[in-house]
C-alpha positions, 0 to 999 in steps of 0.5 A: 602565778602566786610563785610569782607573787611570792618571789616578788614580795621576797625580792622586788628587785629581780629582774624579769629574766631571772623571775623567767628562770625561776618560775621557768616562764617566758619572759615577755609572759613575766611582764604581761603577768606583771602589768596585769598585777598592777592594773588588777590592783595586785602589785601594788608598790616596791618598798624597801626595808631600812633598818632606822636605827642603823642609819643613825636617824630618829623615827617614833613608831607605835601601834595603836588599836582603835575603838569605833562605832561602825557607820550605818551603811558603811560600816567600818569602811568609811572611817578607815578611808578618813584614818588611812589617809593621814600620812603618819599611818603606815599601816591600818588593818580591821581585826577582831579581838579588844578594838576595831583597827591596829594602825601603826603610825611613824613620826619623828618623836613622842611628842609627834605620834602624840600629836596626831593621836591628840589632834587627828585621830582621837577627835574623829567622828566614830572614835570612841577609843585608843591604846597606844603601844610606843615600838621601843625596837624592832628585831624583825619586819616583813619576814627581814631580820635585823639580827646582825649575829650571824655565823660566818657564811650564813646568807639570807634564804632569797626564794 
C-alpha cells in the first residue's frame, strides 16, 4: 500500500472512491487501510500548503541547526521532546553533518523567531550552540512550487 501512501501525500483531499479507482482496490479496503495508517502512527495528519506571501500576511520563517550534547541514556531523543514541543518548531530532524538537529521555526517577525531562540532554545539543558538561517522567500515546499509562470494550459501532475 505505499501507492496509497504516495497518493495520499500528493493529495490529501481525494476521496476514498477515487483512491479505490486509482489503486483499483475495493473501496471499503481503502478506509480499513486508512484507519489502520492512522492507528499504526502511519498517517499522521492532512496539511495544506499556503503560499504566506500571497495572502498578504506577515510570517518569519528560519532554520536553525542546533548543537547539543547527547544525554547518557537517552541520547538525543529526550531533548528532541523538550525542542518539538514548542509551538514556534514546524519542523525538528536529527542529521549528521556541522550540528546535531535542523528546526525550522515560524513566527511573526524577526524579532519573534529572536526571542524563542533567546529565551526558549538557547538556554536549554544540552545546548551547547545555534545557527540561524532567516527564509527570505520560498520558491517550492512539499515537492509544490510557488512559480506562478506558468505556460498556458500546463497543470500541476497530480499522481
Amino acid at each position: 500500500m505505499n501507492e496509497l501512501l504516495k497518493l495520499l501525500e500528493g493529495n490529501a483531499r481525494y476521496e476514498t472512491k477515487d483512491l479505490a479507482a486509482l489503486l483499483n482496490e475495493d473501496e471499503d479496503a481503502i478506509i480499513e487501510k486508512i484507519d489502520e495508517f492512522k492507528k499504526n502512527g502511519i498517517l499522521l495528519g492532512y496539511h495544506t500548503i499556503i503560499n504566506w506571501e500571497k495572502a498578504d500576511v506577515e510570517i518569519c520563517k528560519a532554520i536553525i541547526f542546533v548543537n547539543c550534547e547527547p544525554e547518557r541514556v537517552a541520547g538525543y531523543d529526550k531533548i528532541a521532546e523538550r525542542i518539538g514541543k514548542y509551538p514556534e518548531v514546524e519542523s525538528l530532524s536529527l542529521i549528521s553533518g556541522k550540528a546535531e538537529f535542523i528546526l525550522t521555526v515560524n513566527g511573526k517577525n524577526m524579532r519573534e523567531v529572536s526571542n524563542f531562540l533567546a529565551h526558549k532554545l538557547a538556554p536549554l539543558d544540552g545546548v551547547s550552540g545555534t545557527e540561524t538561517l532567516f527564509i527570505l522567500k520560498e520558491y517550492k515546499r512539499n515537492g509544490i512550487s510557488f512559480d506562478e509562470k506558468k505556460e498556458d494550459g500546463e497543470r500541476l501532475l497530480m499522481i
